[in-house]
C-alpha positions, 0 to 999 in steps of 0.5 A: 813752550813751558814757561817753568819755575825760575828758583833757584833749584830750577837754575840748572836746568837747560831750556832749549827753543828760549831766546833772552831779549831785551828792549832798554831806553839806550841810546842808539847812537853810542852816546849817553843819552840813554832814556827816552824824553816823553813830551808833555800830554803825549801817550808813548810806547815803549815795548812792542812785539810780535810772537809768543813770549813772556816779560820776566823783569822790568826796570824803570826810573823818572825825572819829572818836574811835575809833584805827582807825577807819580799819580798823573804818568799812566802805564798801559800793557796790552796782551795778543791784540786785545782792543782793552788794555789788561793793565791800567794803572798809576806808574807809581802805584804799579811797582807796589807804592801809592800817595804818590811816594817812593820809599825804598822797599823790597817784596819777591814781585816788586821793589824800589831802590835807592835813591830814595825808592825812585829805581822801580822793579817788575818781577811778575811775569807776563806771558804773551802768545801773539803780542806784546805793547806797553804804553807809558802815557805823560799826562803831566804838563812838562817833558818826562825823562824815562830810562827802562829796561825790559827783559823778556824770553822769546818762544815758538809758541806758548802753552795754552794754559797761561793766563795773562797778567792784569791790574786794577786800580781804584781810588775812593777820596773819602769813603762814606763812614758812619759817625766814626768820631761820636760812636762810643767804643763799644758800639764800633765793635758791636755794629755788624755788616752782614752784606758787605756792599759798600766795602771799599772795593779791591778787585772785580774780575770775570773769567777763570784765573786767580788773584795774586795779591794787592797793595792798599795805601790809606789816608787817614782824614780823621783829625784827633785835635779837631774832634778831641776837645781835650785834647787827650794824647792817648787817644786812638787814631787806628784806621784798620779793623776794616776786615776783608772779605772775598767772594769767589764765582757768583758767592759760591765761597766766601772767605772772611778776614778778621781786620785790616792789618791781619789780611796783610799778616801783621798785627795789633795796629802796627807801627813799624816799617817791615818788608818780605818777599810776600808782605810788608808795611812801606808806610806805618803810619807812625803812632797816629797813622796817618799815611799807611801803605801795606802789601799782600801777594799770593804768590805762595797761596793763590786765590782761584776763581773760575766764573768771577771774583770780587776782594773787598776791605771794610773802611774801619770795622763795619765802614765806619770810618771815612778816610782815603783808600787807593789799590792795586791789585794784580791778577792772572786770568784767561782772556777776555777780561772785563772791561775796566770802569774809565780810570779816574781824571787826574784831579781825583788821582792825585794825593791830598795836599796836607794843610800847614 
């Protein structure tokens, strides 16, 4: 079975052998106790299926008493039986937004809806030819309510040549700069980083498939009133000029970016909140952009590799800037993947508590 294009030029056409189905956290009995109660530290799967098939939409909100709960609830998918999970992720993180935040966005593969950003939806479609399981995992200390949806299409079989859905997230608290707040203007733009090794990194993937995008959401940790003793109102915080840097099937191709806002298609040091189908701005950070979250999907321009893959960003032109940088990057590719490395515990997870 051809899973085939869902735009709108595609909505009249017939498909035959495709059944619609859908596993929701509705309450059985009739009443109205449509979500399912998680107890605290227990892991709980919410999809299981048997066949070939693919996930077309998910849809998922929370209550929980807990602040970062966010950071500390882990969602896990597992495709055809495989012993490693292909997705592994905060659940916040997953549906586009990091620092353990919601804020109503919208982007063509994932989105959150009011109130306030805490409806969150799953447009990547994820293909199956044996199984299918999601595990939410409830890592926090008290009971979590959970209410979703997810909508999938069942197949006889499933073309061959669909690779499978996999996420990675990563979280460097602060990443190693180079004497940001002493280097004069001119010898941070004239530092130059021929290797690219200790760039923050994004993605690392082996096999054959392509990357599809990311989110990267940073924390700027450097404090203008501490290292400005003028106390000049001017002055620049700006943590991008971090450039991307992406190196495809054993450095065969190398693509080089030109700074951090540019890779997610904005530009000069944005401050305005944006959102489109494939890029956006959730958090700008305002004038002296402390909290940034920016998006950036392929899913017009995807990057192929075909033994293995890496997408690196620079922390400030030529890392020398040490703020907070998390990800999340989505990626199709034929199986097995590389194992992920152990997620981080929760206490290396959660945000920053700002100080008052």
């Amino acid at each position: 079975m051809n899973i085939g294009p869902n735009s709108l030029a595609n909505l009249a056409r017939i498909r035959k052998n495709v059944k619609r189905k859908r596993i929701s956290s509705y309450d059985k009995t009739g009443a109205n106790v449509d979500f399912h109660l998680i107890e605290a530290k227990t892991k709980h799967e919410i999809f299981n299926i048997s066949g070939a098939g693919c996930i077309k939409h998910i849809w998922m909100t929370l209550a929980s008493r807990d602040r970062d709960y966010l950071r500390k609830i882990i969602l896990r998918m597992w495709w055809d039986n495989e012993e490693n999970p292909s997705v592994e992720c905060p659940i916040g993180d997953f549906f586009g937004m990091g620092h353990g935040k919601t804020k109503n966005f919208w982007s063509l593969p994932l989105a959150m809806a009011p109130q306030d950003g805490k409806s969150f939806n799953c447009f990547f479609p994820m293909p199956f030819s044996d199984n299918a399981r999601i595990e939410v995992d409830n890592e926090t200390d008290d009971q979590l309510i959970c209410y979703f949806y997810i909508d999938y299409e069942e197949y006889l079989e499933l073309d061959d040549n669909y690779g499978r859905f996999h996420v990675f997230w990563n979280r460097v608290k602060e990443c190693p700069g180079d004497n940001y707040e002493t280097a004069r203007r001119i010898q941070k733009h004239h530092k130059k980083n021929p290797t690219h090794e200790n760039d923050y990194l994004i993605l690392e993937a082996e096999g054959e498939g392509h990357y599809v995008g990311c989110h990267i959401d940073i924390h700027n940790l450097f404090d203008t009133k501490k290292h400005d003793k003028k106390k000049l109102v001017a002055r620049i915080n700006w943590p991008g000029e971090g450039d991307d840097y992406i190196e495809i099937d054993d450095a065969e191709i190398k693509m080089y970016g030109t700074g951090t806002e540019d890779y997610f298609c904005t530009a000069w040091c944005p401050t305005q909140y944006y959102a489109s189908p494939y890029f956006g701005i959730i958090l700008s950070g305002k004038r002296q952009w402390r909290y940034m979250s920016y998006y950036r999907y392929h899913i017009e321009d995807p990057i192929y590799f075909h033994k293995n893959i890496k997408v690196k960003i620079e922390h400030g032109h030529a890392n020398q800037r040490s703020d907070d940088y998390s990800s999340t990057a989505y990626w199709y590719q034929l199986e097995p993947h590389k194992k992920f490395t152990p997620l981080l515990p929760i206490d290396e997870r959660i945000p920053r508590v700002e100080p008052k």
